[in-house]
C-alpha positions in Angstrom: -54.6 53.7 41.6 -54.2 50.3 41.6 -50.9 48.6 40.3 -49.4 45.7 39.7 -47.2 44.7 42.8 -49.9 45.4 45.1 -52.4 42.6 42.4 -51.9 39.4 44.7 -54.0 36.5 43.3 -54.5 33.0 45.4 -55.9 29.8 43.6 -58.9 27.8 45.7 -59.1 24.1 44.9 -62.9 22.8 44.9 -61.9 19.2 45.3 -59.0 17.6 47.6 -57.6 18.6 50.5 -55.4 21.6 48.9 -55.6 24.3 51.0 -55.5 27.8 48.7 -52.3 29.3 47.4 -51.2 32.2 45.9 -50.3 32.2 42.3 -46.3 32.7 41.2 -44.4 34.1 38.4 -47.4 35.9 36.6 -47.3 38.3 34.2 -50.3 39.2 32.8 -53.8 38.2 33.7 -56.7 38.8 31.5 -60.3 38.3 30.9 -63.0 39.0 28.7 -66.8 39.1 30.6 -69.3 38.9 28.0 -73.3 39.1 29.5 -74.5 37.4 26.2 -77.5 39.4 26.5 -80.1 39.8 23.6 -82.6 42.2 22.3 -86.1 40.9 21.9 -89.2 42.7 20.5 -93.0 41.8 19.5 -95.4 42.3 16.8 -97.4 45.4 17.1 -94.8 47.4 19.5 -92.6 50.4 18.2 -89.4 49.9 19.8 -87.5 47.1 22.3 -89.2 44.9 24.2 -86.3 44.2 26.5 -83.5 42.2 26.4 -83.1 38.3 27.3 -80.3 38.0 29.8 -78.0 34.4 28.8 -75.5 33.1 30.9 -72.7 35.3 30.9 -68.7 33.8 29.6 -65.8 34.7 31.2 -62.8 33.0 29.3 -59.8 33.9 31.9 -55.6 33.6 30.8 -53.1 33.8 32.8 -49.5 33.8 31.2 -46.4 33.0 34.0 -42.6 32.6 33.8 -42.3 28.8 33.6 -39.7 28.0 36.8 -40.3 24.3 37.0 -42.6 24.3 39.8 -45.9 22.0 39.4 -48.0 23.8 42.1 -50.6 25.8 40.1 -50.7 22.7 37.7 -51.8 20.3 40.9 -53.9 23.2 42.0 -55.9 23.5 38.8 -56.2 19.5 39.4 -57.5 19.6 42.7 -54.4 16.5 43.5 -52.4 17.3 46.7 -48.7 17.2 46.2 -47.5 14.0 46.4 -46.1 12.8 49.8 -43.8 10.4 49.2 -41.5 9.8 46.4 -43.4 7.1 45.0 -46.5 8.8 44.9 -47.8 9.5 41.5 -46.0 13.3 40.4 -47.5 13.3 36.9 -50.5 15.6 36.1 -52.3 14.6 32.5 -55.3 16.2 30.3 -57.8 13.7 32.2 -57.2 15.5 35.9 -58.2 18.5 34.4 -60.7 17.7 32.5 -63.6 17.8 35.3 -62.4 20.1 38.4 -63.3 23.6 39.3 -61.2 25.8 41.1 -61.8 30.0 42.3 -59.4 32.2 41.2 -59.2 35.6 43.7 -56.7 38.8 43.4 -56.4 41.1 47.0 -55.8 44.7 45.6 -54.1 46.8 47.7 -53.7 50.6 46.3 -50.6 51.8 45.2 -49.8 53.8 48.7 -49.3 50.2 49.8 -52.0 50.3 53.0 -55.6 51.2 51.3 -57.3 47.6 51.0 -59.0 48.3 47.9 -61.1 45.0 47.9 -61.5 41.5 46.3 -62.0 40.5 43.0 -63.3 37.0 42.8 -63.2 34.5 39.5 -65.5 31.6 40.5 -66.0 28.0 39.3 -62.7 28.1 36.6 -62.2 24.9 34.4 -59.6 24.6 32.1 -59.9 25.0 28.6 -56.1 24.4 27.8 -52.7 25.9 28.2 -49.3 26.5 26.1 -45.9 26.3 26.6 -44.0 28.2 24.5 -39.8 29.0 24.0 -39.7 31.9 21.5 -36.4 32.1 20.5 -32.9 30.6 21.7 -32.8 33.6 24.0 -36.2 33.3 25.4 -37.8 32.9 29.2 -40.2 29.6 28.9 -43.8 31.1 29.4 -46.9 29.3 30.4 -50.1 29.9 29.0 -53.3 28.8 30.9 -56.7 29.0 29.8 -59.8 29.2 31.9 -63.5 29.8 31.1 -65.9 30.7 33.8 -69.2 32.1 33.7 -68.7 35.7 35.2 -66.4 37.5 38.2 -67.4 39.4 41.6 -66.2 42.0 43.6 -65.9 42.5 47.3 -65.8 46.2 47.2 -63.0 47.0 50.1 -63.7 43.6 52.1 -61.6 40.3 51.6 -62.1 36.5 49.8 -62.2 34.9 53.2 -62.0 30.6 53.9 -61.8 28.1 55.9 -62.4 24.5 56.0 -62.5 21.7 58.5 -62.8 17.4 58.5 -65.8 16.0 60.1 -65.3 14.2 63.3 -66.9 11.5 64.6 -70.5 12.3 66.4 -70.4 15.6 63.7 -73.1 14.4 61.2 -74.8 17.6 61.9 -71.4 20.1 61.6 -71.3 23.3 63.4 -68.5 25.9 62.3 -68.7 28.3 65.1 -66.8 31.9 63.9 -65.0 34.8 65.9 -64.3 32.9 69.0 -60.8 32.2 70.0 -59.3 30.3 67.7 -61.6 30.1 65.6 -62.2 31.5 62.1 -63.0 35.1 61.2 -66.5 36.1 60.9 -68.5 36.1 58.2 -69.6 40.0 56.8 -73.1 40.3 54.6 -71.5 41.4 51.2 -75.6 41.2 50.5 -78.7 41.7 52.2 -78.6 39.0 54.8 -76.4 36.8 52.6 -73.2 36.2 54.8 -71.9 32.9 53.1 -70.8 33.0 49.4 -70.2 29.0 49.2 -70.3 25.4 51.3 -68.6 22.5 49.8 -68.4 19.2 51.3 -66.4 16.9 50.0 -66.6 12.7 50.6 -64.2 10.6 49.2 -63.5 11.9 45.8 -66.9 14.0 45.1 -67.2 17.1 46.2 -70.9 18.7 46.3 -71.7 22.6 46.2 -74.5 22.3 49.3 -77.3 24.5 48.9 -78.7 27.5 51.8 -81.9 25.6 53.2 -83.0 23.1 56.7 -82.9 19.9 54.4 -79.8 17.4 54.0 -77.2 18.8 52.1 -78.0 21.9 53.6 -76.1 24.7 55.3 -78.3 27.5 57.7 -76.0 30.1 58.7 -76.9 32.6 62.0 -75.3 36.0 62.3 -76.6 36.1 66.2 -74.6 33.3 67.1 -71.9 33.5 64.4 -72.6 29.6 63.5 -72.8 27.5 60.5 -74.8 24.1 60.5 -74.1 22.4 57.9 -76.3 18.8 57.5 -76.1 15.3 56.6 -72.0 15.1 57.1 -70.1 11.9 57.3 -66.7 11.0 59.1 -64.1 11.9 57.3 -65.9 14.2 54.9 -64.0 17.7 54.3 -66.0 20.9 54.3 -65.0 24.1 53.1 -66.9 27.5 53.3 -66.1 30.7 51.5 -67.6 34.0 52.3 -66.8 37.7 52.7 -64.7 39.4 55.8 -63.4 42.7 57.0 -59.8 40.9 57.4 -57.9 38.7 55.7 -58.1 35.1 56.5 -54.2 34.2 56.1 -51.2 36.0 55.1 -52.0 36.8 51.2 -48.8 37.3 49.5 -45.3 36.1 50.6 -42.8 36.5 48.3 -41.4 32.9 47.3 -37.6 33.0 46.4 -37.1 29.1 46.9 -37.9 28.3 43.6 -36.3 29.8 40.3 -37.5 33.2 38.7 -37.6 31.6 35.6 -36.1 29.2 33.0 -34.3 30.2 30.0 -34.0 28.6 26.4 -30.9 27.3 27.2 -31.9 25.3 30.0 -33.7 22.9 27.5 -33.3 19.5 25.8 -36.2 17.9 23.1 -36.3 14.7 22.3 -38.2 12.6 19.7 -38.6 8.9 19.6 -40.4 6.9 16.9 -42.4 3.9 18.9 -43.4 2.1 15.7 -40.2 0.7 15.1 -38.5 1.2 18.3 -36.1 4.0 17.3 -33.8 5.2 20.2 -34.8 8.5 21.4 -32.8 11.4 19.3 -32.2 14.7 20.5 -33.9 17.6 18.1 -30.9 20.5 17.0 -30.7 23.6 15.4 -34.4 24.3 17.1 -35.3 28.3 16.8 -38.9 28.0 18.9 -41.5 25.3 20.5 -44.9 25.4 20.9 -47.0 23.6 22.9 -50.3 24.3 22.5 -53.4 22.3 24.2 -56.8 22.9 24.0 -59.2 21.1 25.9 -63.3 21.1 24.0 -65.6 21.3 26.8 -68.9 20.4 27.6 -70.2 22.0 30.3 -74.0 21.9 31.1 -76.6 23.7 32.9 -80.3 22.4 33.9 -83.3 23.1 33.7 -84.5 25.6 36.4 -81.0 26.5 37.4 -78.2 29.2 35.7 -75.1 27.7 36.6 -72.7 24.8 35.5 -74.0 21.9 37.0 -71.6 19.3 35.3 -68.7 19.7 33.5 -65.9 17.3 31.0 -64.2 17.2 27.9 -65.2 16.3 24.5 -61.9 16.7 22.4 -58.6 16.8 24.0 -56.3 18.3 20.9 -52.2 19.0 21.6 -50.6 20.9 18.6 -46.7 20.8 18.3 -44.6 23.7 16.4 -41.0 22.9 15.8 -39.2 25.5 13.8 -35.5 25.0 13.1 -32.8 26.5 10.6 -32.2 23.6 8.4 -28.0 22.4 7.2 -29.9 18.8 6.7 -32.4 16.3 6.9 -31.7 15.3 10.6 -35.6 15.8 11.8 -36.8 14.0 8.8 -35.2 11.5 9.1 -36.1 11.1 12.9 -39.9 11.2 12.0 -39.4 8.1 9.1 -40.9 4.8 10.2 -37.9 3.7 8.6 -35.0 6.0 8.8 -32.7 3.4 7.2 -33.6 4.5 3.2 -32.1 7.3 1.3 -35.8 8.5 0.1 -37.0 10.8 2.9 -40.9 10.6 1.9 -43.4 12.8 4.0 -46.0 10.4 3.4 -44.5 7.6 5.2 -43.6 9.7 8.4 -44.7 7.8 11.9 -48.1 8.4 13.1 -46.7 7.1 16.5 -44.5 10.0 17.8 -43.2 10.5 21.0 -41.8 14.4 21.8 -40.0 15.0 25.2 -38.8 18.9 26.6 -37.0 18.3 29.6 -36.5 21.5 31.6 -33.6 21.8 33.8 -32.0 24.6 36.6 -29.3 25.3 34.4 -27.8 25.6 30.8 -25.5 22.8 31.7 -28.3 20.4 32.3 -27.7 19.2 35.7 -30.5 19.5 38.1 -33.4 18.6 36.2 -37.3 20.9 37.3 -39.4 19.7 34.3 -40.8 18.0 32.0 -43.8 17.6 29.1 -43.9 14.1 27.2 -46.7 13.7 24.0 -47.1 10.1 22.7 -49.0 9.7 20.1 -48.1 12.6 17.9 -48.7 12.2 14.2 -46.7 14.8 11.6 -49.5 17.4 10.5 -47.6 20.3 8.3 -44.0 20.6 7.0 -42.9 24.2 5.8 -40.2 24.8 3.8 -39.0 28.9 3.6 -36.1 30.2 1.3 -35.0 33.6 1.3 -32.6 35.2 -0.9 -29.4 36.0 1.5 -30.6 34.1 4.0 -31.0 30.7 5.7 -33.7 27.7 4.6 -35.8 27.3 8.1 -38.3 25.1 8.4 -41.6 24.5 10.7 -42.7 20.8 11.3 -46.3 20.5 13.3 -47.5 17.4 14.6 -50.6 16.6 16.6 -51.8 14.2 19.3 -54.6 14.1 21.9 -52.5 13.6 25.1 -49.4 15.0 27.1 -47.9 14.7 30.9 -46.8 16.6 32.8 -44.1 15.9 35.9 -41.4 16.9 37.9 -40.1 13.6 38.8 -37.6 12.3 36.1 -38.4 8.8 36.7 -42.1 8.5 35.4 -41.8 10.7 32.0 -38.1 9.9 30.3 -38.4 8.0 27.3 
C-alpha cells in the first residue's frame, strides 16, 4: 500500500541553474489525465473504425500550507534565489508565464523500505494559483495550478539527474557515468532508451536537444556508460534526466527551519486608492480572502511533432474576494475616488486599486515572511446579505491583471 508519508515529491527547474528540490507543506496533490481520444468510422463499415489518439491533458493541483517560504514559487520560475540582498526577491505573472518545470513523487510502501517506483509529471506550466484565508481561524493555503500533457511511471526504479557547466575546450561534452565520482548510471526504462531528457541551457534559453549525431544532439553508449552531447559553448549548463536503480540524492529531508504554517491571525490587508493618492488603509472586520489567478495559455505544437513546442500567456486575470461583517461603510469608503462626500456611490469607485496581504511569523506582527500586492484592481461585484437574527455581511470583488509576489519588505509595501 502506498501512503502518504512515504509520497515524497521533488520539483525540477528546466531553466536556470536551480538544482531540484523537494516540495514542502503539501497536502493534497491531484490530477486528472485525460487521452482526448476519439472514435472514428467510415461509410460502408458496420461498426468502429478505430479511434484517433489527440494529445493527452493533464491539468495538475497541488494545494500546500502557506509558511512564507518563496522556494516552489522561484522553482516554478526557473529564477535562482537571490544572492544578495539587493537582488530582485519579487516573483510576478510574467516569470511564469513561459517556463516548464518536471514534477516527480519517490513512493516508498508503507513498510517504509519497498521502493515502489517513480511517478514522473513532465513539462508543467502554470495555469494560475490561489491564496485563500477561509475564516479568522484558518491556516493560509496555496493553490497551484499546472497543466501538462500526460505522467510516467518508473515502475520500482528512480527519477534520476544530474547536470554539469561546460568548460572550456568542452564544445563536444562528455558526461562519463558510474565512475568514481561520478554520476549514477543510466538504466533502459525502454528498449535501448537509457536517457529520458538533455537540456542545454545558454544564457537565458534553454533548448530540449534531440537523440541523434547532428548539433544539438546527444548519442548516449551503455558500453562505455558516456553521454556526448554536441555543439556546447563555455558557460552553457546541461542537464540530463533518465532512469536509475538508485536514488541520485537524498529525496526527502524533513525541513523544520521554516514555519509549519501561517494562521489568519498572522495577517494584515491593506488597500490604497492611487488615483487620488489616498494613504494606504488597513481593511477590518474581514471574515475570508481570496486570491485567485488564472493564467490563459497558449501553448502550441507543430506540425510533425506531439509535444509543446512553445508556450505563453494570453490573459493574465487576478480575482479578489473580500467578505466582511459590516457595522459601516469603512470599505466603501476606501474604494471612492473621493472619500471626502457623504454619497457613497458604487459607480464612482476607483478603477485604480492597490490591495496589499502582508504575512507575518506571528499574530503580533513582528517578523514579517510575506507578501502579495495587486495594482490595478478595479471593484467588479458588491453583495449585500441580511438575515433575520443575524449580521449584514458583505462580499466586495475586484479584478486586475497583475500581482507580486516577495519576501523582502522593501520592494512590495505601499
Amino acid at each position: 500500500m502506498l501512503h502518504g508519508k512515504y509520497y515524497r515529491m521533488r520539483v525540477f527547474p528546466w531553466n536556470s541553474e536551480r538544482s531540484p528540490e523537494q516540495v514542502n507543506r503539501v497536502q493534497e496533490a491531484t490530477g486528472d489525465l485525460t487521452l482526448n481520444r476519439e472514435k472514428r468510422y467510415e461509410l460502408g463499415r458496420v461498426g468502429l473504425l478505430g479511434y484517433r489518439k489527440g494529445t493527452p491533458s493533464f491539468p495538475y493541483t497541488l494545494r500546500q500550507y502557506e509558511n512564507g517560504d518563496m522556494s516552489f514559487f522561484r522553482a516554478l520560475a526557473n529564477k535562482e534565489d537571490p544572492a544578495t540582498a539587493s537582488e530582485d526577491n519579487t516573483i510576478d505573472l510574467d516569470d511564469l508565464s513561459t517556463t516548464k518545470s518536471d514534477i516527480a513523487a519517490f513512493l516508498t510502501e508503507e513498510d517504509g523500505v519497498t521502493f515502489a517506483g517513480t511517478v514522473i509529471i513532465p513539462r508543467l506550466r502554470v495555469t494560475g494559483f490561489s491564496i485563500n484565508i477561509g475564516n479568522p481561524d484558518a491556516e493560509i493555503e496555496r493553490n497551484i495550478s499546472l497543466i501538462g500533457e500526460d505522467y510516467k511511471v518508473f515502475d520500482g526504479k528512480y527519477f534520476a539527474y544530474y547536470t554539469d557547466d561546460v568548460a572550456t575546450g568542452e564544445e563536444t561534452k562528455v558526461i562519463t557515468f558510474g565512475g568514481t565520482g561520478e554520476p549514477i548510471v543510466p538504466i533502459a526504462y525502454e528498449t535501448d532508451t537509457f536517457i529520458f531528457r538533455v537540456l542545454r541551457i545558454r544564457d537565458t534559453e534553454v533548448f530540449e536537444l534531440t537523440e541523434g549525431t547532428g548539433d544539438d544532439e546527444w548519442q548516449y553508449s551503455d558500453a562505455s556508460k558516456e553521454l556526448t552531447i554536441a555543439d556546447c559553448g563555455v558557460g552553457d549548463t546541461i542537464k540530463v534526466y533518465y532512469c536509475s536503480d538508485e536514488a541520485y540524492d537524498t529525496l526527502w529531508e524533513n525541513e523544520d527551519v521554516q514555519e509549519d504554517f501561517l494562521l489568519a491571525e498572522d495577517c494584515e490587508i491593506f488597500i490604497k486608492i492611487n488615483a487620488t493618492g489616498h494613504s494606504e488603509a488597513r481593511v477590518y472586520r474581514l471574515q475570508s480572502i481570496g486570491i485567485d489567478v488564472t493564467l490563459e495559455r497558449t501553448d502550441y505544437k507543430e506540425i510533425g511533432n506531439s509535444e509543446v513546442v512553445q508556450t505563453g500567456v494570453k490573459t493574465k486575470t487576478v480575482k479578489v474576494s473580500l467578505d466582511r461583517f459590516a457595522e459601516d461603510f469603512s470599505l466603501e469608503d476606501i474604494l471612492q475616488d473621493d472619500n471626502s462626500n457623504i454619497l457613497i456611490d458604487p459607480r464612482k469607485f476607483s478603477e485604480n486599486i492597490e490591495l496589499l496581504v502582508k504575512v507575518y511569523k506571528e499574530k503580533t506582527h513582528e517578523n514579517f515572511k510575506i507578501a502579495f500586492k495587486i495594482t490595478d484592481l478595479t471593484p467588479m461585484t458588491t453583495n449585500i446579505a441580511q438575515k433575520v437574527e443575524e449580521y449584514q455581511s458583505r462580499t466586495t470583488t475586484l479584478e486586475s491583471d497583475n500581482i507580486s509576489i516577495s519576501d523582502d519588505s522593501t520592494e512590495l509595501f505601499l
